[in-house]
BAKOLKOL-314514 format. One record per residue (C-alpha): residue number from 1; residue in three letters; x, y, z. Coordinates in steps of 0.5 Angstrom, whole numbers. Layout:
BEGIN
R / n / res / xx / yy / zz
R / NUM / ala / X / Y / Z;
...
END
This chain:
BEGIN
R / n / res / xx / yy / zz
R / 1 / unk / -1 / -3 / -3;
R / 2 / unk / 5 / -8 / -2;
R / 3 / unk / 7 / -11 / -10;
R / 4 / unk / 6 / -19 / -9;
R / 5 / unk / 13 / -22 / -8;
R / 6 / unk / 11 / -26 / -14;
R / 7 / unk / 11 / -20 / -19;
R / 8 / unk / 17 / -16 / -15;
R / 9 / unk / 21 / -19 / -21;
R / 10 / unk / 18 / -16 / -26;
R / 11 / unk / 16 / -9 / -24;
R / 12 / unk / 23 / -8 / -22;
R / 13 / unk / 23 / -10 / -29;
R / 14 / unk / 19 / -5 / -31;
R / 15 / unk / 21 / 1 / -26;
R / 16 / unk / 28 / 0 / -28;
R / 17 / unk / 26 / 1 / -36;
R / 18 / unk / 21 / 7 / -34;
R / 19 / unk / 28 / 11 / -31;
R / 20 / unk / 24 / 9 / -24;
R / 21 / unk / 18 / 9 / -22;
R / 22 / unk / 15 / 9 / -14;
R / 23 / unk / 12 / 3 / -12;
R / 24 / unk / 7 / 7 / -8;
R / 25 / unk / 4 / 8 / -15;
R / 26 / unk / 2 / 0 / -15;
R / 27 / unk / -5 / -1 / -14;
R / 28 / unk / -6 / -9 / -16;
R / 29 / unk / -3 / -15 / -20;
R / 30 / unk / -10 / -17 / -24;
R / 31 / unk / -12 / -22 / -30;
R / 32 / unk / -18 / -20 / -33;
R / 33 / unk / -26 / -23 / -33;
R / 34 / unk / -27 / -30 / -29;
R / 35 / unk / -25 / -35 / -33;
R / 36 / unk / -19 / -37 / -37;
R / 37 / unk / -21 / -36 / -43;
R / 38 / unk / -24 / -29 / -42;
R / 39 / unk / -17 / -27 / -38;
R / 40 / unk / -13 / -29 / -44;
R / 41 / unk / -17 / -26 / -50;
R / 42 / unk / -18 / -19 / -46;
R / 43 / unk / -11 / -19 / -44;
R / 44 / unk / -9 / -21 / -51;
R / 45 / unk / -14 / -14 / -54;
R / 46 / unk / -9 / -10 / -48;
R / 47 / unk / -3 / -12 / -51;
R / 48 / unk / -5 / -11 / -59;
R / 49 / unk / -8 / -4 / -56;
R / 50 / unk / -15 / -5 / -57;
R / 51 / unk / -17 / -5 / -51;
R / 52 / unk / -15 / 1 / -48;
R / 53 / unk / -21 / 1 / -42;
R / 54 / unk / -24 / -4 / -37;
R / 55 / unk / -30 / -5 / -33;
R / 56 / unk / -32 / -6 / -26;
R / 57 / unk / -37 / -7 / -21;
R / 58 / unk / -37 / -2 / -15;
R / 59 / unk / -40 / -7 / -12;
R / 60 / unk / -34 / -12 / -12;
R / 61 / unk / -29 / -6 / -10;
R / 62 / unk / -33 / -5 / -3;
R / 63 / unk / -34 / -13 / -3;
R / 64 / unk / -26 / -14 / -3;
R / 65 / unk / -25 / -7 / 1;
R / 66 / unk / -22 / -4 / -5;
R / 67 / unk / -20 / 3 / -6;
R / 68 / unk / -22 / 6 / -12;
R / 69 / unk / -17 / 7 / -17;
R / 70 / unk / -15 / 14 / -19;
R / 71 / unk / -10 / 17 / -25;
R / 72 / unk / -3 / 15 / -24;
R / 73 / unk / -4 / 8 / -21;
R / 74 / unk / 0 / 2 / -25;
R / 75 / unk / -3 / -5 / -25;
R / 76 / unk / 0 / -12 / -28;
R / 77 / unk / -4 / -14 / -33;
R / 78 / unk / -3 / -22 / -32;
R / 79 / unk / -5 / -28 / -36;
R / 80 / unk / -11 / -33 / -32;
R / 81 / unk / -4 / -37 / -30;
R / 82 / unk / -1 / -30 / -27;
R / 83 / unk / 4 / -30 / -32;
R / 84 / unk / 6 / -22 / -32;
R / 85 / unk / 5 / -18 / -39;
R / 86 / unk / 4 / -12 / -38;
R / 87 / unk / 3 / -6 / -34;
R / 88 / unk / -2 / 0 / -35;
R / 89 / unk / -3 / 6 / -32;
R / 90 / unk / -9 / 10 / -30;
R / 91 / unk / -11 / 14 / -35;
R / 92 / unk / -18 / 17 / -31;
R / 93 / unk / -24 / 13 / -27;
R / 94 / unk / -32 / 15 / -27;
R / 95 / unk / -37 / 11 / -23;
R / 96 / unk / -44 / 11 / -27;
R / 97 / unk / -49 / 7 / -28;
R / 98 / unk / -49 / 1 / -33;
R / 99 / unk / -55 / 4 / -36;
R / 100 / unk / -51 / 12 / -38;
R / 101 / unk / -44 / 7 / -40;
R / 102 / unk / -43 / 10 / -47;
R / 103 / unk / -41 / 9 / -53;
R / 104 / unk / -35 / 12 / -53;
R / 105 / unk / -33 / 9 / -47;
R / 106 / unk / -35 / 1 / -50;
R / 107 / unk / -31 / 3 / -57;
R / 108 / unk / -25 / 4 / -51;
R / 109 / unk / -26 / -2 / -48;
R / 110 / unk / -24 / -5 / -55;
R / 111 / unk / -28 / -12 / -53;
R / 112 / unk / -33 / -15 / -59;
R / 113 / unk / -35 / -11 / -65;
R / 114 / unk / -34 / -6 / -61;
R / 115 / unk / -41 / -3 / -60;
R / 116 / unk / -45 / -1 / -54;
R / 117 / unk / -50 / -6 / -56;
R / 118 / unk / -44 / -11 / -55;
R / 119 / unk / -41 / -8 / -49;
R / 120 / unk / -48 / -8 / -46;
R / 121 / unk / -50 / -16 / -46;
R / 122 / unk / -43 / -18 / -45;
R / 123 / unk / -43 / -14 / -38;
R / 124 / unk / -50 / -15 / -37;
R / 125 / unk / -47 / -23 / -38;
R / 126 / unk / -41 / -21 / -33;
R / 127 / unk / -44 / -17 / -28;
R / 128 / unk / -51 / -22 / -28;
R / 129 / unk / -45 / -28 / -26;
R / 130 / unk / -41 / -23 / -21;
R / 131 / unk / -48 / -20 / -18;
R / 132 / unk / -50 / -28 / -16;
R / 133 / unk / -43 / -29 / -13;
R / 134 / unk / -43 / -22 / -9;
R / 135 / unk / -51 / -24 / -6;
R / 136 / unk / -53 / -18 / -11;
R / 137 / unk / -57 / -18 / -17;
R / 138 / unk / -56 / -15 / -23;
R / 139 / unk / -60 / -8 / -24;
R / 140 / unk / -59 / -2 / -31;
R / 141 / unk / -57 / 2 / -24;
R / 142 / unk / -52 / -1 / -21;
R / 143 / unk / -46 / 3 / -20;
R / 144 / unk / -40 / 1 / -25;
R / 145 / unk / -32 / 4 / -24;
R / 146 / unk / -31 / 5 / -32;
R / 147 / unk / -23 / 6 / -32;
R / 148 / unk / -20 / 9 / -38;
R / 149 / unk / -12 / 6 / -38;
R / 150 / unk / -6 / 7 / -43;
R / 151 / unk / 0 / 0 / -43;
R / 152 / unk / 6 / 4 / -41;
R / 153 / unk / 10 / -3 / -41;
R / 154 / unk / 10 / -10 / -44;
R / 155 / unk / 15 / -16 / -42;
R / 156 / unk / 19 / -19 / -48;
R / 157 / unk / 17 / -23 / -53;
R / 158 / unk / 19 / -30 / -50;
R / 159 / unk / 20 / -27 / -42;
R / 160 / unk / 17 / -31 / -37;
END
């Protein structure tokens, strides 16, 4: 994938930092969730380090015609505005079912109190709304990408 001219700046920035990096290793630039406010606060967890995992539909990745991620792909995590702030590295991908998500993997993801109880009704949250916007409906066995990534870079203080 092509890095968008918008973010070119930043990931030469980046790749400079990192002693070069191969731009064929850039799978997208991103914010979070659907909404601001979610963007925001999850992209925040990411830069404290709380947030060390994320969460998809596989539905939305063959909607959008999106090839899966896989270990040693980079991302620029943006704010909802697209401002960069970081870039995370694929640690590791599994699909599973949103019933078998574990434990573990909600304690990774670092959102809420961290319990599974609390990833489940938040996901449940996102994932109801983004089933309704792909014509889908929400089930305990709809196949989730659990993405597991490490922040290999952040912006400066004060960059833009």
């Amino acid at each position: 994938m092509r890095i968008p001219p918008q973010f070119a700046e930043f990931w030469d920035t980046f790749a400079r930092a990192a002693g070069g990096v191969a731009a064929e290793r850039f799978y997208e630039a991103f914010a979070f969730g659907d909404s601001a406010t979610l963007a925001n606060e999850l992209a925040e967890l990411v830069l404290r380090g709380t947030k060390q995992a994320t969460a998809g539909s596989l539905w939305a990745f063959e909607a959008e015609g999106k090839a899966l991620l896989a270990p040693g792909a980079l991302s620029i995590v943006t704010n909802w505005a697209q401002k960069p702030l970081c870039v995370i590295e694929t640690k590791s991908v599994e699909v599973l079912p949103f019933r078998k998500v574990s434990a573990l993997f909600a304690a990774t993801e670092g959102e809420g109190d961290g319990s599974l109880s609390f990833w489940r009704e938040a996901h449940r949250q996102y994932f109801t709304r983004e089933c309704a916007r792909l014509g889908r409906e929400f089930t305990e066995d709809m196949p989730v990408v659990c993405e597991v990534f490490a922040m290999v870079y952040r912006a400066a203080e004060g960059a833009a």
